[in-house]
N, C-alpha and C positions, 0 to 999 in steps of 0.2 A: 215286442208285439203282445205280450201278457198282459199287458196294461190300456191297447187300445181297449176301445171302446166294442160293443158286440155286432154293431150293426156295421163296423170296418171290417172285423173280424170274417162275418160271414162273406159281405162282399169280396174280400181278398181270398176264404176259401175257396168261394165258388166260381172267382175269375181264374184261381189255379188248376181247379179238378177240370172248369171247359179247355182251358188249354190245352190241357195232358189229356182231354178229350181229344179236342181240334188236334194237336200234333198226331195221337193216336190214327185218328179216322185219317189223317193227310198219309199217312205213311202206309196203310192199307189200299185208300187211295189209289197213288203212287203207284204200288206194288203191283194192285189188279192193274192199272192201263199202262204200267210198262210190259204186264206178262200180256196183255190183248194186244200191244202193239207188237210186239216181240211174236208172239204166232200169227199174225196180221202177214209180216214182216216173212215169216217162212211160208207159206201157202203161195205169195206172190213167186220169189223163188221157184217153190216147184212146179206153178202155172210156168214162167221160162224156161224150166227145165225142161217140161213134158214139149213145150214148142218147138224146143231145141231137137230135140229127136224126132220129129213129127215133120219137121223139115230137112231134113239128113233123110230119113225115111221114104220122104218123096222125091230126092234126089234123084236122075237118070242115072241106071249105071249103078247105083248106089248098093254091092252088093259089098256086106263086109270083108271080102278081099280087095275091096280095092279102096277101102277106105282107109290109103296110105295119107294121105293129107283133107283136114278139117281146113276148109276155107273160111276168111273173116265173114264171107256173104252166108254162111250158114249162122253164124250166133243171132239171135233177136234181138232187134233193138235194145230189148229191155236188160239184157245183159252186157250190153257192152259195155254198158260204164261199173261192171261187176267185175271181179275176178274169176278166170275163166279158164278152166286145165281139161281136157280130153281127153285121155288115155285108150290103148287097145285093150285088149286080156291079156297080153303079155307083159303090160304097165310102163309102156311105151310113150312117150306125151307126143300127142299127134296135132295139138294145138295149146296153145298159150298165149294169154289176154294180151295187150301189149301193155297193160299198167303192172303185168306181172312179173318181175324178175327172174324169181327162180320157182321149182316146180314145188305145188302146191306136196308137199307128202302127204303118204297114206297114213294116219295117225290111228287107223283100225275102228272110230268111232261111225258106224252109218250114219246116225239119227242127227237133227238138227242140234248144233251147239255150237258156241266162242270160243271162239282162240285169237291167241296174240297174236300179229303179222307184223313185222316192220313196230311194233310198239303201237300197234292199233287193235280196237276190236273189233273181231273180224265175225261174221255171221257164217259157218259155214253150212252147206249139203252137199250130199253125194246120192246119186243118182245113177241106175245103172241099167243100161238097153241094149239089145241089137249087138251086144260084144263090147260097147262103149262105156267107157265112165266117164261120168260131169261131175267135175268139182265144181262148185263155184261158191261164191265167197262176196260178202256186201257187208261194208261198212256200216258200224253202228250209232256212225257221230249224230245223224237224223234225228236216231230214235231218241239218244242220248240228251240230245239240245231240245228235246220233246219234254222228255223228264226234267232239265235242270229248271224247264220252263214253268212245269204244274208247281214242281216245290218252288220256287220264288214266288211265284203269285200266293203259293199259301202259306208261306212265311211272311208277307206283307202284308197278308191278311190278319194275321196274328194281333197287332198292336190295336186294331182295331176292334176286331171280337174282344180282345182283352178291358177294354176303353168300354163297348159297350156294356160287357155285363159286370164289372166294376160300377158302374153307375147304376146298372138295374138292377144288380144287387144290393146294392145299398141303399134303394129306393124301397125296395119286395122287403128286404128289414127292417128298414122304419116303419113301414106299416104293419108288418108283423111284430114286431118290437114294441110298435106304441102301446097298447096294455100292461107289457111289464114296466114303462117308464113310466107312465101314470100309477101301477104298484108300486115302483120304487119311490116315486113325489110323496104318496100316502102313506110310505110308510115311516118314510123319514121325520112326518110330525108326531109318531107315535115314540114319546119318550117316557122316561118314569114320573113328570109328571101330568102327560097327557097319556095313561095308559086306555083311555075310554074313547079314544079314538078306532077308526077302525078302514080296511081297506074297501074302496068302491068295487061292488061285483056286477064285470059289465053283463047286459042282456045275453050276449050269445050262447053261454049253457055250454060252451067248449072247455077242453081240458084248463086253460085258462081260468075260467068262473068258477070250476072244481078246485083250484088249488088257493084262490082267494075265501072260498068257504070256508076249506080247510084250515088257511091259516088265521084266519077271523075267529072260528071257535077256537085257537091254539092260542090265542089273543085276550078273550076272552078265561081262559082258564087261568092262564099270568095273571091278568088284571086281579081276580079273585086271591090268586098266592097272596102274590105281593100287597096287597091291600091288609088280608089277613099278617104275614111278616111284619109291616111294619104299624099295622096297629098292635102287634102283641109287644115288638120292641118301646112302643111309647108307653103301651099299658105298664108294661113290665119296670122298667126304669123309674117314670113315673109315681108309682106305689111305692116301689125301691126306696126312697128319697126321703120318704117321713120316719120309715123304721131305722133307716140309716142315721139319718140327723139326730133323734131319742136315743140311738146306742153311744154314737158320738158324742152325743152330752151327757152321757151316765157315766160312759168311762174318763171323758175330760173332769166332772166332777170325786169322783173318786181318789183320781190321780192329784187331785189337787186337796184331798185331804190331808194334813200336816203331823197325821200319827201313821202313815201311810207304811211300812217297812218299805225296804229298799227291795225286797225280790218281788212284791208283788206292785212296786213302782213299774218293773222293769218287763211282768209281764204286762198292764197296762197299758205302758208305752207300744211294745208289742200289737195289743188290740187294736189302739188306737191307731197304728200304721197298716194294721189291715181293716179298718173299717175307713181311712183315709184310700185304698186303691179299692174295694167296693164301691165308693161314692163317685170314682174318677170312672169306674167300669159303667156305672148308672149315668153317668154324666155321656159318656161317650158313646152308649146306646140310646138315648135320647138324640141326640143333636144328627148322628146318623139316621135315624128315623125320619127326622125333620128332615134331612135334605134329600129321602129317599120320597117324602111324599112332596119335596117341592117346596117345604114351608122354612127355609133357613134363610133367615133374615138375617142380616148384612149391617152393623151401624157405621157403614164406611167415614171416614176423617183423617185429616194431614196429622202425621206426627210424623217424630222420627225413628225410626227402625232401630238405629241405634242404644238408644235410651232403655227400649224392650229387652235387646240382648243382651246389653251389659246385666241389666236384673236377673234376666235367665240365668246367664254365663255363672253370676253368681253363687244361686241355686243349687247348680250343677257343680258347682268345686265344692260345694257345702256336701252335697248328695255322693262325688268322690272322692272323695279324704277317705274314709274310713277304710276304702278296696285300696287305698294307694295307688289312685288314677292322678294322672294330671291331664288337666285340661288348656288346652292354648285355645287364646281367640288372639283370630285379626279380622278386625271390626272399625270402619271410617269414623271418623267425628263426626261426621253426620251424614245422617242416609234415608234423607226424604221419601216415604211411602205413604200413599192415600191407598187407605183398607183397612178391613176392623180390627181394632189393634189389641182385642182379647184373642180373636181366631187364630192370628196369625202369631201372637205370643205362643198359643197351645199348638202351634204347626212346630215349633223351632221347641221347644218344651219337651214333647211327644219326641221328637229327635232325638234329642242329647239324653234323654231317658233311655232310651233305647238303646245309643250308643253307650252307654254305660252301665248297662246290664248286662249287655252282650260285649263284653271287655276282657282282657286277661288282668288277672291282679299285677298290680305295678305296670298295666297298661295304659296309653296315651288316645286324649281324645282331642280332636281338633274340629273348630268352627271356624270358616270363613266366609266374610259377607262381602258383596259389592255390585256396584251397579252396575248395570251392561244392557249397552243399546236399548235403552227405554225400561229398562227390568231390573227387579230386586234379585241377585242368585244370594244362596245360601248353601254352603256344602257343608254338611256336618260328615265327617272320618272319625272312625276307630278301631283301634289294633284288635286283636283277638281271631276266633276262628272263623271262617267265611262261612258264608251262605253256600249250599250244595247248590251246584249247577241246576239240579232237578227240581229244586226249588225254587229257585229265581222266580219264576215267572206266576208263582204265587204269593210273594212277597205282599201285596198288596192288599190279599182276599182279609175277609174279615175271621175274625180268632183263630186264623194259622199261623203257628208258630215253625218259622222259617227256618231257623234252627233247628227246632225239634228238640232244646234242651227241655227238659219239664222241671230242672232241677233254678230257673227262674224266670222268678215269680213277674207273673204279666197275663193279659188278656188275650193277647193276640188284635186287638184294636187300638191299637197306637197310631200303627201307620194307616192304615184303611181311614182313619178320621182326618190324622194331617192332609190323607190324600184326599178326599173328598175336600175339605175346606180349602187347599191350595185351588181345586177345582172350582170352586165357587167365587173365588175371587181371580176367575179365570187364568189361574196359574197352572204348575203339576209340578210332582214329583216323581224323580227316576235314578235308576242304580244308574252309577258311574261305574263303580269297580267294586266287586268282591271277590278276593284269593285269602291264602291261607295267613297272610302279614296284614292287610288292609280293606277296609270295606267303607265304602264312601257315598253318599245321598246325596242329591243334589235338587232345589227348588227354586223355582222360578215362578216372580210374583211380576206381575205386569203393577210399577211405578208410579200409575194415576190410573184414579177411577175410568 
């Protein structure tokens, strides 16, 4: 149920709380008209009762000595389909009902109350005049078939209350709801790169239009970051790119002087591999810029995927030799992919870099490529120490280093670019598995434009 939708939501709360209403109120109900019928029920009793002596009273003769026998023509009508005991003051029974077997005992109680008879309930009073006591006693199946009567009608009432305001609830939320569906429509076109869009604020000036202002100016202050972020990333890269290229070419020429010693060959070379991962830092802070403002262009075209790997693969056992990694590929003969076939080189590149950095020495790397239901996957594995659980799920962000070794060397923009341009070529990428033996990436590239 965490997953309907809000306007079932509330309909199905509000059809529960009227229920546990309606049951509430039926059993209060209940309660008051079985206790009004139930004292209804004893008053008439002791209307019989008081007739009952009011007629022994006006009896001839009728003086309490000699009120040895209660005659049937003395009870009232109204009790003789009761139960009916007369006693003297001696506790003598001087009459008995003829529905009555055995004598009603004195159970000590005066006041109206139930008791069991024969496995019935029984309504009893007692009553006392003139030297005489009246038991009597009425059945409570009446009142009882009274009651089993209100609760069923309001038990069948149930599905129907329930039926109607499941429907007008979900009616009262749609129409309460429609402003935030119209926020949620509006806000769904505001993306990174329609950040100038903005949400409709309806007339009514309710809490509502307060929290569409609200989040409009919160909208506005993003659009300004992010504008200012990634114009400082293009600026920045950008400019990066000429002082890089002149260092590059001062130390390529040096190194390539032939009186050159061999130690300052070697710092050189040195230079020249950290002015080769500056340019690749400059390179990967541009193109993320671009696709953060919307502008990464695509030169999508058929080749085949394979041809790319094997060059990389290559690369990559050039780039492991020296740690004592090996690398395995299992890679098809051929593996049909339309999508830009630089991007997606530096998607699988960016990989195996990574997975090679992050390696034990005389640790193993493994690539595996193949098609599956309409899509390119690509898993790249490698041994070494995993990613902390508390890290995982920053894996992705740009210059966090997931590891946290600072002892290699990298930007922290590896993966955040692969991820982004699998993205663009409506792909992605995502951990499979990282523990303390293996840690594996997996991509997925949609097979045709």
């Amino acid at each position: 149920m965490r997953k309907w939708p809000l306007r079932w939501k509330v309909a199905l709360y509000s059809a529960l709380l009227a229920i546990a209403a309606t049951i509430a109120g039926a059993l209060i109900t209940w309660t008051v008209m079985r206790y009004e019928e139930i004292a209804a029920f004893d008053r008439r009793l002791a209307v019989d009762a008081h007739e009952f002596f009011r007629d022994v009273a006006n009896f001839d003769g009728s003086s309490a000595d000699n009120w040895r026998i209660i005659k049937y023509n003395f009870v009232p009508l109204a009790l003789r389909n009761r139960l009916v005991e007369v006693t003297n003051a001696q506790g003598e029974a001087l009459y008995l009902s003829p529905g009555l077997l055995e004598s009603l005992s004195d159970d000590g109680i005066k006041e109206f109350h139930t008791r069991k008879i024969g496995g019935r309930s029984i309504r009893m009073g007692e009553f006392s005049e003139h030297g005489l006591t009246l038991r009597v006693g009425a059945d409570l199946k009446e009142i009882n078939q009274i009651g089993r009567d209100i609760f069923y009608a309001m038990l069948a009432a149930i599905p129907t209350v329930l039926l109607v305001i499941v429907i007008g609830g979900r009616w009262v939320a749609s129409r309460a709801l429609a402003p935030v569906e119209e926020i949620r429509q509006a806000a769904a076109q505001i993306t990174a790169q329609r950040l100038d869009r903005r949400l409709p604020v309806p007339p009514t000036g309710d809490e509502i239009a307060g929290l569409i202002e609200v989040l409009n100016a919160a909208f506005d202050r993003l659009q300004r970051s992010f504008e200012q972020s990634a114009r400082f990333s293009a600026d920045a890269s950008h400019h990066l790119k000429t002082p890089i290229t002149v260092l590059r070419a001062g130390v390529e020429e040096v190194m390539a002087d032939p009186e050159l010693n061999a130690n300052t060959q070697a710092i050189a070379e040195g230079l020249l591999h950290r002015i080769h991962q500056l340019n690749s830092v400059a390179d990967n802070l541009l193109l993320l810029a671009r696709a953060d403002a919307g502008r990464l262009e695509l030169h999508k075209s058929d080749f085949d995927f394979s041809e790319v790997l094997e060059g990389i693969v290559d690369d990559a056992r050039a780039l492991a030799a020296p740690l004592g990694l090996t690398v395995e590929a299992e890679v098809p003969k051929h593996l049909p992919l339309t999508a830009d076939r630089a991007f997606v080189g530096m998607i699988a590149q960016n990989l195996l870099e990574n997975a090679i950095m992050y390696n034990a020495r005389g640790g193993r790397v493994r690539l595996v490529a193949r098609a599956v239901n309409g899509s390119v996957e690509l898993t790249i594995g490698n041994t070494g120490e995993g990613i902390p659980k508390e890290r995982v799920s920053h894996l992705f962000e740009r210059f966090y280093r997931a590891r946290g070794d600072e002892r290699v060397p990298g930007s922290g923009l590896g993966l955040s670019t692969a991820r982004e341009l699998a993205r663009a070529h409506g792909g992605e990428i995502s951990l499979l598995r990282s523990d303390a033996t293996w840690t594996e990436l997996n991509v997925r590239l949609p097979q045709t434009a």
